[in-house]
C-alpha positions in Angstrom: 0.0 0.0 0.0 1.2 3.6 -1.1 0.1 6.7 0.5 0.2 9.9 -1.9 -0.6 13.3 -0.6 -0.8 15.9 -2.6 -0.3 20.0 -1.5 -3.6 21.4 -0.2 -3.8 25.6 -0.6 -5.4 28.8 -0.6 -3.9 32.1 -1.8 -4.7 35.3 -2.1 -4.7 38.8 0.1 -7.7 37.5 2.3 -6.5 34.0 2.5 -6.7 33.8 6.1 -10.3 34.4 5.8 -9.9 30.6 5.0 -8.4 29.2 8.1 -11.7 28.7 10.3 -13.5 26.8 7.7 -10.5 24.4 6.5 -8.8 24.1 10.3 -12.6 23.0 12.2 -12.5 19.2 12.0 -8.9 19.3 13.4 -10.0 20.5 16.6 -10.8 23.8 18.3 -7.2 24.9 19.6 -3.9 25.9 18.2 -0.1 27.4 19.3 1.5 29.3 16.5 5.3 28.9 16.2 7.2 31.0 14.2 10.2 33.1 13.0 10.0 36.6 15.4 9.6 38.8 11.8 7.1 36.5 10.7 5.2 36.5 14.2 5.0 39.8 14.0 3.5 40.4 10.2 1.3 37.5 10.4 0.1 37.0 14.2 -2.4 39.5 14.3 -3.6 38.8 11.1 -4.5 34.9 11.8 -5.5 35.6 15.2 -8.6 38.3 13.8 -8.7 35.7 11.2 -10.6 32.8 13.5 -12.3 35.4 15.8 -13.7 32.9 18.6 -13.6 29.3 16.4 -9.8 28.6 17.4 -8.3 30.0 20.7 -4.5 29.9 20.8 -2.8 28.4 23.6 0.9 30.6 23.0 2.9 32.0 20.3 6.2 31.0 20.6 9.8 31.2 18.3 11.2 28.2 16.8 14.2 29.0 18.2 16.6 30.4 15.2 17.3 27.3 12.7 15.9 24.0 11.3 17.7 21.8 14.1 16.5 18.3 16.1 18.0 20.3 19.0 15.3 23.4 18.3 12.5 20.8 16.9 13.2 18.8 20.5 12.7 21.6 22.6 9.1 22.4 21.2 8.1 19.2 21.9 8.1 20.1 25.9 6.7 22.9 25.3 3.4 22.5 27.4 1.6 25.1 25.0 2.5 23.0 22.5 1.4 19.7 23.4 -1.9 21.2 25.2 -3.1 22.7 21.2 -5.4 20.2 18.9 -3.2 21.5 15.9 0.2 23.8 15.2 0.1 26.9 12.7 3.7 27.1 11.4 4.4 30.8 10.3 7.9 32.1 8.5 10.4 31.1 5.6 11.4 27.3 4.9 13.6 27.0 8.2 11.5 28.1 10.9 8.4 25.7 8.5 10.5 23.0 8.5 11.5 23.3 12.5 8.0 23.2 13.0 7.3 20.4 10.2 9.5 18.1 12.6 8.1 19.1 16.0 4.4 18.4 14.5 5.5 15.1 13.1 6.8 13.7 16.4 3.8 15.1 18.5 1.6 13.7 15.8 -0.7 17.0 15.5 -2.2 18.0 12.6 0.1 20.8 11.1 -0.8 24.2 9.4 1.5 26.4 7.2 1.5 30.3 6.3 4.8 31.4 4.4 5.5 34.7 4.9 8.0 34.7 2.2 8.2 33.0 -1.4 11.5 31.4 -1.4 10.9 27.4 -1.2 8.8 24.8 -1.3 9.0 23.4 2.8 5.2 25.0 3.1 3.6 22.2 1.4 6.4 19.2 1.2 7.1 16.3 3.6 10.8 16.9 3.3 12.9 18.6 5.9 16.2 20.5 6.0 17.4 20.0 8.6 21.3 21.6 9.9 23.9 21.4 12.6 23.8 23.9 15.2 26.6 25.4 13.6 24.5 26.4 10.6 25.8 23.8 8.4 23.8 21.6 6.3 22.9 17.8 8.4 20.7 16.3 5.8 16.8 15.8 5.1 14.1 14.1 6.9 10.7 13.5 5.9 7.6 13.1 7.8 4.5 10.9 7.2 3.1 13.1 5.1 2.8 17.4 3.7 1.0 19.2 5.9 -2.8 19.9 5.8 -3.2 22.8 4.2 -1.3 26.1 3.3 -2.5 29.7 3.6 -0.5 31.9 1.6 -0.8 35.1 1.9 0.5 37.1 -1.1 -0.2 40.9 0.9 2.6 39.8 3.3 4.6 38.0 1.0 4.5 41.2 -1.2 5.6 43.5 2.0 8.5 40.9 2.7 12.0 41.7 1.9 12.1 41.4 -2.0 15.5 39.9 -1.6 13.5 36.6 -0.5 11.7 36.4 -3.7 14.6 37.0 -5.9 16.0 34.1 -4.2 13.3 32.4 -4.0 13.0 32.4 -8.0 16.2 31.2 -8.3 15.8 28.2 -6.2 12.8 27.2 -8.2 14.5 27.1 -11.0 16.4 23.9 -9.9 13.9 21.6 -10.0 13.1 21.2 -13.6 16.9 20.3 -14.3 18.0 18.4 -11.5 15.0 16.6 -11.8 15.1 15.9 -15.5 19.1 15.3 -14.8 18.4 12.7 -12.1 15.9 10.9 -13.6 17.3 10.7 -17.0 16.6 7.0 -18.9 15.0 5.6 -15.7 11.6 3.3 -15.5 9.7 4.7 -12.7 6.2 4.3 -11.0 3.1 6.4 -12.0 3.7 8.8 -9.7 7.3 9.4 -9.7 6.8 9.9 -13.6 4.0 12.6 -12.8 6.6 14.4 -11.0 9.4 13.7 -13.7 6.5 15.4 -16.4 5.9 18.2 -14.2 9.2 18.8 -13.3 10.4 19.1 -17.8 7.8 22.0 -17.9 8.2 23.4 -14.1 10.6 26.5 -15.4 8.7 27.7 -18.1 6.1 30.4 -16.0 9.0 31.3 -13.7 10.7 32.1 -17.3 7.5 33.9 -18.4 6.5 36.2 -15.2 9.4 36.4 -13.1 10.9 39.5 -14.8 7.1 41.1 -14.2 6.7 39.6 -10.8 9.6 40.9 -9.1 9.7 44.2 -10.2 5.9 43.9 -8.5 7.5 42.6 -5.2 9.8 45.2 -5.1 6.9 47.8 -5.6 5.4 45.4 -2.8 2.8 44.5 -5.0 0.7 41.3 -5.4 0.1 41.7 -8.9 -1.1 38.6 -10.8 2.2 37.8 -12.2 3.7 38.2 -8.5 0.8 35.5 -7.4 1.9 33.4 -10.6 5.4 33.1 -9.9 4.4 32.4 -5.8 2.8 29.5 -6.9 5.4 28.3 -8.9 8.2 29.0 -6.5 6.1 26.9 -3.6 3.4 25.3 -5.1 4.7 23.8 -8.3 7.8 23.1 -6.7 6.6 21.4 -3.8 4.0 19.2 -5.8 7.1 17.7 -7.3 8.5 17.5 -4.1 6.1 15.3 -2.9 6.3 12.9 -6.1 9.6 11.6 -6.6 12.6 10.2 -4.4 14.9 12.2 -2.8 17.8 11.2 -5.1 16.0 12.7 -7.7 14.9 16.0 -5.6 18.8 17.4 -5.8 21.7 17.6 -8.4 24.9 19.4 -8.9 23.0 22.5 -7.6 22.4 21.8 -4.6 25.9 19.8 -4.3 27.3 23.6 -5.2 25.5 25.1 -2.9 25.7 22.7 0.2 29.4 23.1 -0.6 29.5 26.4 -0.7 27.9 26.5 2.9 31.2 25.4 4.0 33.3 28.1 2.9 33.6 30.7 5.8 31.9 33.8 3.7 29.1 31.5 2.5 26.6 32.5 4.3 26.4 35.7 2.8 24.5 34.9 0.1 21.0 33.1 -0.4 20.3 29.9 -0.9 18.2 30.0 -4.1 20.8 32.4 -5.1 23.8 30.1 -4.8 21.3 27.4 -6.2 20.6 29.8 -9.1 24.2 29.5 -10.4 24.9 26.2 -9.8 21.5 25.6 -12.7 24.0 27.1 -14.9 26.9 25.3 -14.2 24.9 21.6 -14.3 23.7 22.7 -18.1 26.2 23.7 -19.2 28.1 20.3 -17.9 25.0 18.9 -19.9 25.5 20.2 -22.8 22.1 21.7 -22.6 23.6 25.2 -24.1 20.6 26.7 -25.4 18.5 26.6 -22.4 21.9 27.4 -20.2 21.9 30.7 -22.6 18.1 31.3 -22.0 18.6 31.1 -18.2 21.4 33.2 -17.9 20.0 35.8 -19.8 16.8 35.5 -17.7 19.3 35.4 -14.7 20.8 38.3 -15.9 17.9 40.4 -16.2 17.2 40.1 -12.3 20.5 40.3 -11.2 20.9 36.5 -10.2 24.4 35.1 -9.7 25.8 33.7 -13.2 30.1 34.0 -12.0 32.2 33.0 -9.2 32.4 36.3 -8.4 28.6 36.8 -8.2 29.6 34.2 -5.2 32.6 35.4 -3.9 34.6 32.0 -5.2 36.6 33.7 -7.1 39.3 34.8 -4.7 41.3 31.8 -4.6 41.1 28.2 -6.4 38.1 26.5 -6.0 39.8 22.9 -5.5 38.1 22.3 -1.9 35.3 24.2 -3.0 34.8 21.4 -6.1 36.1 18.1 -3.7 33.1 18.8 -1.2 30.8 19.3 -3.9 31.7 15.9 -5.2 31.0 14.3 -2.2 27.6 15.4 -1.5 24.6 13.1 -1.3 22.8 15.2 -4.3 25.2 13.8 -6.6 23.9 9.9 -5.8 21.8 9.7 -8.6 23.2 10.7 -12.4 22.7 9.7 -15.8 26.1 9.4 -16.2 29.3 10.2 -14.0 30.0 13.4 -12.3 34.0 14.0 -12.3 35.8 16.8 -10.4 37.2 17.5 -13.9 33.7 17.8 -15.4 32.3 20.5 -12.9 35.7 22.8 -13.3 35.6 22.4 -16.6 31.8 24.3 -16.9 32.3 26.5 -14.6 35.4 27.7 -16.7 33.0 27.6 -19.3 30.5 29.3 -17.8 33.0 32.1 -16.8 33.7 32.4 -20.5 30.7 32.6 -21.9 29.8 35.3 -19.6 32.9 37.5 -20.4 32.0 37.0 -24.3 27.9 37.8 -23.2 28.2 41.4 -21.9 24.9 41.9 -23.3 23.1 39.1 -22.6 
């Protein structure tokens, strides 16, 4: 027997005015746990939002990062374990934090992104890190949560950095997807994600120029909606389709690499993701759709160099050796050599130079 969920959502301005109606059968109380920016753009809004159907039993802060160590310590939480069901409110960590703590207690789980930047709102996979900020690994619950309430007025008002980012990481999943999955036989579902995943780029392509110029108007344009559902939604519903070996490539391999460099962390995830897209095509050979990316990528200021990532202020040896040696390089169509990757991000450092006006 297979269980397959599939991401349950409403968006819009006024999709709080949801929450009463979906959240009922789950029980009559609720904590919220959240990131303290988040808490403080979305509380009062959920709260007004249920009027007297659902009283709240605290409001409390994740604690910081997608730990087990920050996870664990909300599960003693007697607010927590006293509420029928658990609101998670923020970005992917503090979601995923939550994601895990929900899990373990076995409550039914609620999300409301207050930022488009991943997918966590509506997935069953976890990010999980050290305390240290460096990336541990995934974990995956039973199953997505119930529902998501995205809320595209506070997503607009959010720091539009967020959304840039969050674009970039979207991007990823059509090719590492496709990369990963190339030439295999898989089940009916796993190929539903595959056929989603070949087309998954396209509207982020289409609207995101339009969309983000919207965000950082704070508007919640149509195209800005569009491109919201893309970056979680879409995303996310592959997410939930195929294996985790598929889920990842060289992409993610750059980036969880690149955590471990000591001025890493000044840059976004999606936006670190965003470059290593154009490094794994043009490994692949895929030149046309590297060029249409990185024009794209251009246009909104997305990293396409090593300098766009501050690795290009010394060799980029250890940089490529942990790359190699991450778990998102598992599954390929064909090997992955150390030679390979420097040799298109050379490439890739070239063609930019020669594409000033790309």
């Amino acid at each position: 027997m297979k269980n397959i969920f599939f991401p349950s959502y409403t968006i819009g301005e006024d999709a709080y005015a949801s929450i009463p109606s979906i959240c009922s059968d789950f029980g009559s109380s609720a904590v919220i746990i959240g990131g303290r920016t988040a808490l403080e753009k979305a509380e009062k809004s959920i709260i007004s939002a249920v009027k007297n159907s659902i009283t709240f039993t605290d409001s409390l802060w994740y604690g910081g990062d997608a730990t087990f160590e920050n996870a664990d310590k909300l599960l003693s939480c007697p607010e927590v374990e006293k509420a029928d069901m658990i609101f998670a409110v923020g970005g992917g960590r503090a979601v995923d934090t939550v994601k895990c703590t929900a899990e373990k207690l076995k409550k039914a789980l609620f999300t409301f992104p207050t930022l488009a930047s991943n997918c966590a709102p509506v997935t069953a996979v976890c990010a999980m890190y050290h305390e240290d900020h460096s990336f541990r690994g995934v974990w995956y619950r039973s199953r997505p949560p119930y529902h998501c309430f995205i809320n595209t007025r506070i997503i607009a008002e959010a720091p539009s950095e967020y959304f840039w980012a969050g674009i970039g990481d979207a991007l990823s999943k059509q090719y590492e997807v496709t990369f990963s999955a190339r030439n295999d036989a898989t089940d009916y579902v796993c190929s539903l994600g595959t056929e989603l995943a070949a087309s998954c780029s396209e509207g982020l392509l289409q609207y995101g120029e339009q969309a983000f110029h919207d965000i950082k108007q704070q508007k919640a344009t149509e195209a800005a909606e569009r491109v919201i559902q893309n970056i979680i939604i879409s995303t996310g519903l592959i997410s939930n389709c195929i294996p985790e070996d598929y889920n990842s490539s060289l992409a993610h391999a750059l980036y969880n690499s690149h955590v471990g460099i000591p001025h890493a962390r000044l840059h976004l995830h999606g936006a670190v993701v965003c470059y290593g897209v154009l490094v794994l095509l043009t490994m692949d050979g895929q030149l046309e759709e590297r060029n249409r990316v990185f024009s794209f990528c251009r246009k909104l200021g997305l990293p396409s160099s090593l300098a766009d990532i501050e690795m290009d202020k010394g060799p980029i040896e250890e940089y490529l050796d942990m790359a190699l040696s991450k778990p998102d390089l598992r599954k390929t169509p064909y090997p992955v050599t150390k030679d390979m990757v420097r040799q298109a991000i050379m490439d890739l450092e070239t063609y930019g130079k020669t594409c000033q006006n790309c």
